[in-house]
NURO-309726 format. One record per residue: residue number from 1; residue in one letter; x, z, y of N, C-alpha, C in turn. Coordinates in pm, whole numbers, plus 32768, in hexadecimal, padded with zeros to 4 digits. Layout:
NURO-309726
+-----+------+--------+------+---------+---------+-------+----------+--------+------+---------+
| seq | type | n_east | n_up | n_north | ca_east | ca_up | ca_north | c_east | c_up | c_north |
+-----+------+--------+------+---------+---------+-------+----------+--------+------+---------+
| NUM |    a |      X |    Z |       Y |       X |     Z |        Y |      X |    Z |       Y |
...
+-----+------+--------+------+---------+---------+-------+----------+--------+------+---------+
end
This chain:
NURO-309726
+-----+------+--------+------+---------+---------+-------+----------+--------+------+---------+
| seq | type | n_east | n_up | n_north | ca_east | ca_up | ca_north | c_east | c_up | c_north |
+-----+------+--------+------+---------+---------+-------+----------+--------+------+---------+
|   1 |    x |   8FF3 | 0A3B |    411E |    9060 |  0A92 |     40FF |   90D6 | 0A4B |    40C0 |
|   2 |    x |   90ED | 09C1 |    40D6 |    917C |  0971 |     40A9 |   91CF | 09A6 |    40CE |
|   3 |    x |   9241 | 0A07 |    408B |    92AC |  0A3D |     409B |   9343 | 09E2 |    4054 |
|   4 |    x |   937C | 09CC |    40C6 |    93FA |  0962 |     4086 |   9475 | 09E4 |    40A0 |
|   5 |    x |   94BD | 09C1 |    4047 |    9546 |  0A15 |     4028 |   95DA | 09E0 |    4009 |
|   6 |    x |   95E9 | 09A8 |    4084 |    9667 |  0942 |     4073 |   96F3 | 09A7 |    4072 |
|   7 |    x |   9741 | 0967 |    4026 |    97C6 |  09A4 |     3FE5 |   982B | 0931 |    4021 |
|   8 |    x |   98A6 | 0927 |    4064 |    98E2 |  08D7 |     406F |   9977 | 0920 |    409C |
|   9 |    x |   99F0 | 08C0 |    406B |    9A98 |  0902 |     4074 |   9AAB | 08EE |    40E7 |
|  10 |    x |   9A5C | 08B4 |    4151 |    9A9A |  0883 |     41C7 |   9A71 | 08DA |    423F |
|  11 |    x |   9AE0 | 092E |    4284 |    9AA4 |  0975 |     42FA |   9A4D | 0958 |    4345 |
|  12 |    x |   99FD | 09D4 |    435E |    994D |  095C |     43D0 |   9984 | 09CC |    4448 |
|  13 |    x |   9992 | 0997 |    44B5 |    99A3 |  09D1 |     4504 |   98FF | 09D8 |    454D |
|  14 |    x |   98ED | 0A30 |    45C4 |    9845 |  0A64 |     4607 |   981C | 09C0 |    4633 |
|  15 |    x |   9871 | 0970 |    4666 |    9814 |  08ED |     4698 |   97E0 | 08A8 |    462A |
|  16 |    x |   9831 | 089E |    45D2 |    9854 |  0849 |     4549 |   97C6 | 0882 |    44FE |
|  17 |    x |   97E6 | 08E3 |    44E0 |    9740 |  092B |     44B3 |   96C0 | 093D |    44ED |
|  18 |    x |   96E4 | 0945 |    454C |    963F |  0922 |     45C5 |   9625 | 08A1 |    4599 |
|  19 |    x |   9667 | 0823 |    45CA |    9643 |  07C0 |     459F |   9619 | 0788 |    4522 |
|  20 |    x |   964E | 07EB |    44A1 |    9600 |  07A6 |     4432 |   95A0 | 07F4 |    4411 |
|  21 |    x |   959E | 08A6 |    4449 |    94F4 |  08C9 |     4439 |   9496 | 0874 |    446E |
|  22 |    x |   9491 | 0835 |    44F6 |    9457 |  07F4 |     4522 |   93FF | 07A4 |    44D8 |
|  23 |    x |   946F | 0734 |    44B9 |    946F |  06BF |     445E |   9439 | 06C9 |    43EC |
|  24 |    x |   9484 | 072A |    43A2 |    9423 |  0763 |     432E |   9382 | 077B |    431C |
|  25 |    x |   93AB | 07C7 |    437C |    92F2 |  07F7 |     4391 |   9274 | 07B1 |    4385 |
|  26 |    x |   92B5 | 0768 |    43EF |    9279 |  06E0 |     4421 |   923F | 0686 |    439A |
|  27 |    x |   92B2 | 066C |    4369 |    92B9 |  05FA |     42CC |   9254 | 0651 |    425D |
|  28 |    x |   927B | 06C2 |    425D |    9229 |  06EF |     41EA |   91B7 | 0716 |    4200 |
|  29 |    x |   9167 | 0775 |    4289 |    90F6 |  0745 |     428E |   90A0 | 06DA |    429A |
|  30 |    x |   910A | 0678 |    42A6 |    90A2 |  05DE |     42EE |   909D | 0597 |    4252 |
|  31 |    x |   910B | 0587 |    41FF |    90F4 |  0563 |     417B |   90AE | 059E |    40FE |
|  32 |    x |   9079 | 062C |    4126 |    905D |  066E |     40B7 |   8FCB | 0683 |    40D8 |
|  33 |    x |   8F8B | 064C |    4163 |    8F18 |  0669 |     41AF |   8EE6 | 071A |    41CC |
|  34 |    x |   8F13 | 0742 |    41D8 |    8F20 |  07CD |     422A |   8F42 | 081C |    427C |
|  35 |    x |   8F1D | 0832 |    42DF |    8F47 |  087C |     4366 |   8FE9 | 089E |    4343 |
|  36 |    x |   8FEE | 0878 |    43D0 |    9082 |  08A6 |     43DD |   90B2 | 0928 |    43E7 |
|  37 |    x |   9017 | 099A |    442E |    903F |  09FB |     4446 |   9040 | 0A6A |    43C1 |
|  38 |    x |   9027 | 0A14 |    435D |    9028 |  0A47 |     42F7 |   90B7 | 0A36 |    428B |
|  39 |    x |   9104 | 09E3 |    42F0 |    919B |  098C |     4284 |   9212 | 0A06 |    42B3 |
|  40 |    x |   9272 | 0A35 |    4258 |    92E9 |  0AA6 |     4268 |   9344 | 0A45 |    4231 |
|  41 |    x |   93B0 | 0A4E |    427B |    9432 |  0A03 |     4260 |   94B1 | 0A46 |    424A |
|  42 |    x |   94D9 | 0A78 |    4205 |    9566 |  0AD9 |     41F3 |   95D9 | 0A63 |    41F1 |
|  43 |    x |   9636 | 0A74 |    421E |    96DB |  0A52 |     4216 |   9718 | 0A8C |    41FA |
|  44 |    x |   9775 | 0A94 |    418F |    97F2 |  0AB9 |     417C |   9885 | 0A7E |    415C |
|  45 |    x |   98AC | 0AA1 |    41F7 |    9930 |  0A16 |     4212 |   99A2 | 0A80 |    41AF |
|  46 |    x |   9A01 | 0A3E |    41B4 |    9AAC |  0A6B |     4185 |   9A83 | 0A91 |    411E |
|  47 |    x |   9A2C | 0A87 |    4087 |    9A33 |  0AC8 |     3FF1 |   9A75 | 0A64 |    3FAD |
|  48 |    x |   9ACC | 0AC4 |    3F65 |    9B4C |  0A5B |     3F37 |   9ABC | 09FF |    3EA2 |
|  49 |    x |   9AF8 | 099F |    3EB3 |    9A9C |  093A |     3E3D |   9B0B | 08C6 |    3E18 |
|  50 |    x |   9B06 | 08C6 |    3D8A |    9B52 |  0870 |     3D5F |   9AC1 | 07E8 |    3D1F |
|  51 |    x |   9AE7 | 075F |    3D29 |    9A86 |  0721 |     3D11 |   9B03 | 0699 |    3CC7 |
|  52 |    x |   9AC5 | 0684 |    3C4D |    9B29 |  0628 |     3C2C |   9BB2 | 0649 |    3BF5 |
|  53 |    x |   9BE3 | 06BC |    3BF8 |    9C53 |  06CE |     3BF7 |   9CA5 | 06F0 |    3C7A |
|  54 |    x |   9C70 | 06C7 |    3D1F |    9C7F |  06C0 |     3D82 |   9C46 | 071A |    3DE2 |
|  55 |    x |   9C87 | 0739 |    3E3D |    9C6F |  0790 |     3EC3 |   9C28 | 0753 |    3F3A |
|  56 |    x |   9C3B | 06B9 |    3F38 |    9C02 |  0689 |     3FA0 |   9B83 | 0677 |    3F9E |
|  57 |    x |   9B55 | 067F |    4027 |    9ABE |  0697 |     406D |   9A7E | 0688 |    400C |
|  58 |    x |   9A1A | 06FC |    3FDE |    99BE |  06E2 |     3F79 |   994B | 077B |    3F9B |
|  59 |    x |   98CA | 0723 |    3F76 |    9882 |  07C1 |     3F8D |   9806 | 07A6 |    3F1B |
|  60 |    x |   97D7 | 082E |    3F06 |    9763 |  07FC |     3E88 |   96FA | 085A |    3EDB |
|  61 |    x |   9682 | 0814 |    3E99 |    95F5 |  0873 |     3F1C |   959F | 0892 |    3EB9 |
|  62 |    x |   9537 | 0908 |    3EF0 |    94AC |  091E |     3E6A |   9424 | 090F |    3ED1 |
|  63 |    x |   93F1 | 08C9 |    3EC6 |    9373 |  08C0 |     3F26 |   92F7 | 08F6 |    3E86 |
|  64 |    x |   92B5 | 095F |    3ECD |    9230 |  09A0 |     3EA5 |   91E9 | 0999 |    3F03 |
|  65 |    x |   916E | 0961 |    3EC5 |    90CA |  093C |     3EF4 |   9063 | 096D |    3EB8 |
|  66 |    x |   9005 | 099E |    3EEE |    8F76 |  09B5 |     3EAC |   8F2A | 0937 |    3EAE |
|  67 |    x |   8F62 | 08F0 |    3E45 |    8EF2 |  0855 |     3E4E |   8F5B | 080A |    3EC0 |
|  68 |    x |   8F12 | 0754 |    3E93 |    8F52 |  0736 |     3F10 |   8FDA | 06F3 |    3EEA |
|  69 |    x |   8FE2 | 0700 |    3E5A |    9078 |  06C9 |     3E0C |   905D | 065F |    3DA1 |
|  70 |    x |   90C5 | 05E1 |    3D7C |    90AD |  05B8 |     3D0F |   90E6 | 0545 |    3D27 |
|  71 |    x |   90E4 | 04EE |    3CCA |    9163 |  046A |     3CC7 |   9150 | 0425 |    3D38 |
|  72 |    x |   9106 | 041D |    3DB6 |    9110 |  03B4 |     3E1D |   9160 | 041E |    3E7C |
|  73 |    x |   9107 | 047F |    3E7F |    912F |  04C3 |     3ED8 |   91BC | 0508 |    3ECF |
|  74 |    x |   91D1 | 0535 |    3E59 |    9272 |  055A |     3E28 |   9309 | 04E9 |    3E55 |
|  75 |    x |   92D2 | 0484 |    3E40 |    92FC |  03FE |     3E56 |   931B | 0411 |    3F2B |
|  76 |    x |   92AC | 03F5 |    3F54 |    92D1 |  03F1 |     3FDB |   92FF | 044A |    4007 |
|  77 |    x |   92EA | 04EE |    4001 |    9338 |  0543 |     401E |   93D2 | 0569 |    3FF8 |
|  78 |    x |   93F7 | 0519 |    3F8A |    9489 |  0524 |     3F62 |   94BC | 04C1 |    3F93 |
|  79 |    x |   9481 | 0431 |    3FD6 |    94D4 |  03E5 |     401B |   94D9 | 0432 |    40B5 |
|  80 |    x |   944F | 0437 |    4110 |    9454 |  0495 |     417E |   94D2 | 04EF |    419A |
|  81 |    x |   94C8 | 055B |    414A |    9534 |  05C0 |     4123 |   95DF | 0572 |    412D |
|  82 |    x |   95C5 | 0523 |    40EB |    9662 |  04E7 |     40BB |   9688 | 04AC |    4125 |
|  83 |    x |   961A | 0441 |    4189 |    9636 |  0426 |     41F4 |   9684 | 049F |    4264 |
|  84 |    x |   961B | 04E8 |    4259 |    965F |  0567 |     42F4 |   96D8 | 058D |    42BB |
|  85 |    x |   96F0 | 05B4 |    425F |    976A |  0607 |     41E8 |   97E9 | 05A4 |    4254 |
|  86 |    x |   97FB | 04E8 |    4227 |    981B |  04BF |     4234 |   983C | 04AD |    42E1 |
|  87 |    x |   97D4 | 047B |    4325 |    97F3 |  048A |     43B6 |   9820 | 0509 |    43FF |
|  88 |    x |   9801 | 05A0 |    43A5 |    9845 |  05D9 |     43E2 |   98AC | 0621 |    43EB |
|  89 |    x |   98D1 | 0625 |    4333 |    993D |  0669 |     4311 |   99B9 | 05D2 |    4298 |
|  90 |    x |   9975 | 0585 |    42C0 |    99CC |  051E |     4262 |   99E3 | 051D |    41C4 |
|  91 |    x |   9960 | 0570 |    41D1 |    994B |  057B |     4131 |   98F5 | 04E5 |    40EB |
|  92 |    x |   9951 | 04B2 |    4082 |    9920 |  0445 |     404E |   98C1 | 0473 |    4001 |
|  93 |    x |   9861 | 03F6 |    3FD5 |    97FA |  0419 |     3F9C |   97F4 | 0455 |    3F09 |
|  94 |    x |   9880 | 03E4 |    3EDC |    98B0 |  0404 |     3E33 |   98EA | 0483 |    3E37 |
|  95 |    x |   98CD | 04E0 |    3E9A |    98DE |  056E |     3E82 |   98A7 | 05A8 |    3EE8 |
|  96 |    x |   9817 | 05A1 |    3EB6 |    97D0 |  0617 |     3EA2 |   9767 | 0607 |    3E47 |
|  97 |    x |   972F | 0682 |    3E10 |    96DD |  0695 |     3DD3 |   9663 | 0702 |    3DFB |
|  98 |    x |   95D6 | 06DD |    3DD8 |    9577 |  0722 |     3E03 |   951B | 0731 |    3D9D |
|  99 |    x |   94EE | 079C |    3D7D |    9499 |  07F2 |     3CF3 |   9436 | 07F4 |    3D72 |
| 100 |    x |   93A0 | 07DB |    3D4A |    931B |  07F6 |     3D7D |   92B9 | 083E |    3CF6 |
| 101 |    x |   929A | 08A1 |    3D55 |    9234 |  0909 |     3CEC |   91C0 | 0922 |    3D4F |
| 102 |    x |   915B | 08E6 |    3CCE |    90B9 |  08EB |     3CFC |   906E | 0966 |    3CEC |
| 103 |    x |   906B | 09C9 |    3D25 |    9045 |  0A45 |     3CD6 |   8FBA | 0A79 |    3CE6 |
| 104 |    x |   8F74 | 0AAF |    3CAB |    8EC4 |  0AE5 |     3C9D |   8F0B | 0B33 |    3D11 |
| 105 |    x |   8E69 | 0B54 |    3D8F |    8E43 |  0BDB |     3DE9 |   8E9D | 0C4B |    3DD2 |
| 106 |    x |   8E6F | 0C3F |    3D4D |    8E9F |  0CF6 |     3D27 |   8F17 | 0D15 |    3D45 |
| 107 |    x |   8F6E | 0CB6 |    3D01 |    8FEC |  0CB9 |     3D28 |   9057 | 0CF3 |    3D8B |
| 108 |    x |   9015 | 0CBA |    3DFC |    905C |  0CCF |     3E72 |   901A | 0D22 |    3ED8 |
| 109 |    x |   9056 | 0D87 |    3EE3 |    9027 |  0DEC |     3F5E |   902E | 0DFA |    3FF8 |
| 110 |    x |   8FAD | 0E47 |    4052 |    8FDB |  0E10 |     40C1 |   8F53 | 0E73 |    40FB |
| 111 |    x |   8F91 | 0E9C |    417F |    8F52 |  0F17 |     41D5 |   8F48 | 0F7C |    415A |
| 112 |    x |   8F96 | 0F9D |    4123 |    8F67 |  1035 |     4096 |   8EF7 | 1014 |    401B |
| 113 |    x |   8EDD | 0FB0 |    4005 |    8EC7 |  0F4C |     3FBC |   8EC5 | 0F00 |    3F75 |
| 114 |    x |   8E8F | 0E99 |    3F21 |    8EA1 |  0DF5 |     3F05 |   8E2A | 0DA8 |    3F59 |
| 115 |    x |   8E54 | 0D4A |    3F2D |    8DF9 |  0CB4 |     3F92 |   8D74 | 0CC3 |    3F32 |
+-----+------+--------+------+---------+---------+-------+----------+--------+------+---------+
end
């Protein structure tokens, strides 16, 4: 259930965003070791974000996991991330930022539920 929640100022147009759900998906189930069909990827292009004092390309993300998180893995997924950010919206790396939250079962709900 890795749910990423990317925020970024820069318009995503439908190709632009296909391609980094993709990508996304891909990166965070394969780094976090968990089915893919289990990974949700939200985008949200054009939110105005000031970073630095500045307008230019910048996006900040929250990836939540049930397990599956922690300094190696936090580590490769914020370069991963920063990579696609970069190849696909020209977002440098020195702007962005990514919060990861490890959360108990209970937490998070799913089919009318928790896990």
């Amino acid at each position: 259930m890795p749910t990423l929640n990317l925020f970024t100022n820069v318009p995503v147009d439908a190709v632009v965003s296909s391609d980094i759900l993709k990508d996304a998906s891909k990166a965070v189930g394969k780094i976090i070791g968990k089915p893919e069909s289990y990974v949700m990827i939200l985008i949200n292009g054009g939110v105005p974000i000031s970073f630095g004092g500045s307008e230019e390309p910048a996006a900040y993300g929250e990836l939540v996991s049930i397990g599956g998180l922690g300094p190696s893995v936090n580590g490769k997924l914020s370069s991963a991330l920063a990579d696609i950010l970069q190849t696909k919206l020209s977002i440098e790396s020195s702007r962005f930022y990514i919060k990861f939250y490890d959360v108990e079962r209970s937490f998070f709900g799913f089919k009318g539920s928790t896990f």
